[in-house]
C-alpha positions in Angstrom: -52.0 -9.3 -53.8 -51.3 -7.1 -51.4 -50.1 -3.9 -51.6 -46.6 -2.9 -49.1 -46.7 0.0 -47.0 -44.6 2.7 -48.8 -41.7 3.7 -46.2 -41.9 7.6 -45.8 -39.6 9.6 -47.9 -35.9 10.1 -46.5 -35.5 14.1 -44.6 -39.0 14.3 -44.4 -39.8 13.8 -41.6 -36.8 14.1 -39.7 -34.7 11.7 -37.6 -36.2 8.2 -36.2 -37.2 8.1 -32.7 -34.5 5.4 -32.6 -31.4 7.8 -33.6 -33.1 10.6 -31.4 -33.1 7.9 -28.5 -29.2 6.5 -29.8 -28.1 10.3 -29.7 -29.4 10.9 -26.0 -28.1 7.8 -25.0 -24.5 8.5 -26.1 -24.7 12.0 -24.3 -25.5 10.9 -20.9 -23.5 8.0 -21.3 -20.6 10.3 -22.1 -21.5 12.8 -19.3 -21.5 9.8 -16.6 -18.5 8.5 -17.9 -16.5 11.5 -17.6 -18.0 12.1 -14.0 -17.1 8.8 -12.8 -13.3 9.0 -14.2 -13.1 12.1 -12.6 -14.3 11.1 -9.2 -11.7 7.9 -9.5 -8.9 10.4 -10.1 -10.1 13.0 -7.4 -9.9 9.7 -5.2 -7.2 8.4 -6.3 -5.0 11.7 -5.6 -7.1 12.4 -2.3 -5.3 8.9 -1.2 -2.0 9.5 -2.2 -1.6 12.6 -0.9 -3.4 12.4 2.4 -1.5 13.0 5.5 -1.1 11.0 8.5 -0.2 13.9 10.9 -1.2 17.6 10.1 0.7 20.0 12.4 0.6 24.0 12.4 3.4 26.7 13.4 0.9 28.8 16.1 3.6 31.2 17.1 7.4 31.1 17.4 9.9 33.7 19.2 14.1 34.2 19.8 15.1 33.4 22.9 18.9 34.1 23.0 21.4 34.5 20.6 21.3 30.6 20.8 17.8 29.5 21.3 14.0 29.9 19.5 11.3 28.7 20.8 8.0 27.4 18.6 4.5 26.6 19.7 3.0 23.8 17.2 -0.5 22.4 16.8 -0.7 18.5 15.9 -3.8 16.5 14.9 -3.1 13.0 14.6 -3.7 9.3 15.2 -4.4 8.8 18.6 -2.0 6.0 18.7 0.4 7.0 16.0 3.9 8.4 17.3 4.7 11.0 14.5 7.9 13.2 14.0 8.2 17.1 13.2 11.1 18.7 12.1 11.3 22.6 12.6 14.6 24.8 11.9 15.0 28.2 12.4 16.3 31.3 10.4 18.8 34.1 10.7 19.2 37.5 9.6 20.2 36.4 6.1 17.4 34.0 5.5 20.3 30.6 5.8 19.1 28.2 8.1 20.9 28.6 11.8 19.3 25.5 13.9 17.2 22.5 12.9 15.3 20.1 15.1 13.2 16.5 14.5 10.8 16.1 17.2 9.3 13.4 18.2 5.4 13.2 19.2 4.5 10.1 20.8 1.9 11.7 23.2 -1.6 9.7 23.1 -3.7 12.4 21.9 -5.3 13.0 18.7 -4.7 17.2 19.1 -2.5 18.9 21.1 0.1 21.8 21.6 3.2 21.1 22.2 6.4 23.8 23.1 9.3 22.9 20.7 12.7 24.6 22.0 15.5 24.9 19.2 19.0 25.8 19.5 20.7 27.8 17.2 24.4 28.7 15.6 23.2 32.4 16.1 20.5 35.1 16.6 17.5 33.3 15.1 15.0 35.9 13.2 12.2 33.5 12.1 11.4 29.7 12.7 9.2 27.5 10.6 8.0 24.2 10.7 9.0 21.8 7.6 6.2 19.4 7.8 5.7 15.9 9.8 5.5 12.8 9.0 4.3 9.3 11.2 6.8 7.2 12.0 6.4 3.6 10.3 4.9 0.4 12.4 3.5 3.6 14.9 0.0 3.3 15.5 -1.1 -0.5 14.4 
């Protein structure tokens, strides 16, 4: 007969190779995971938000009592017609004159002088934001 190999006692010589190897596995596999769900959400925001035109207020000054004028800075599409709007301010903060421009030149950057007429004695200008306007630039 022959005699069976006695399996080593239990503790005594610490984990298996196996669960040491099951262990590591489960780490890096966690660590990828993570970093690849992160990367789909960091794309997936990057995507939603991105913006068709991106447009700048350089500088802006009064004119009149009825008039501000506003200098802007548009990156965009080459082909894309896209549409700014920029309003103006008086003394009390309210809004005094409001304009949507529209931006079909066939550049990709440019300045452009934006001339907006007023109720009264504008103190600041800002521009609100642009957008592109839909079927422009197929």
């Amino acid at each position: 007969m022959a005699a069976e190999p006695e399996a080593p006692a239990s503790g005594r010589y610490g984990r298996p190779a196996d669960a040491r190897a099951d262990r590591t596995l489960k780490i890096v596999g966690a660590v990828l995971g993570t970093a690849l769900l992160g990367f789909v959400a960091w794309a997936g925001v990057h995507y939603i938000t991105q913006e068709d035109v991106s447009a700048q207020l350089l500088r802006s000054r009064p004119v009149s009592d009825s008039e501000a004028q506003a200098v802007l800075e548009i990156r965009k599409e080459k082909d894309a017609t896209a549409v700014c709007t920029v309003r103006s301010l008086g003394e009390d903060g309210g809004e005094v004159g409001r304009k949507d421009v529209t931006l079909d030149r066939r550049e990709a950057h440019f300045t452009t002088l934006v001339t907006v007429r007023t109720t009264s004695r504008p103190v600041a200008t800002e521009l609100k934001g642009c957008r592109t306007v839909p079927g422009s630039g197929d």
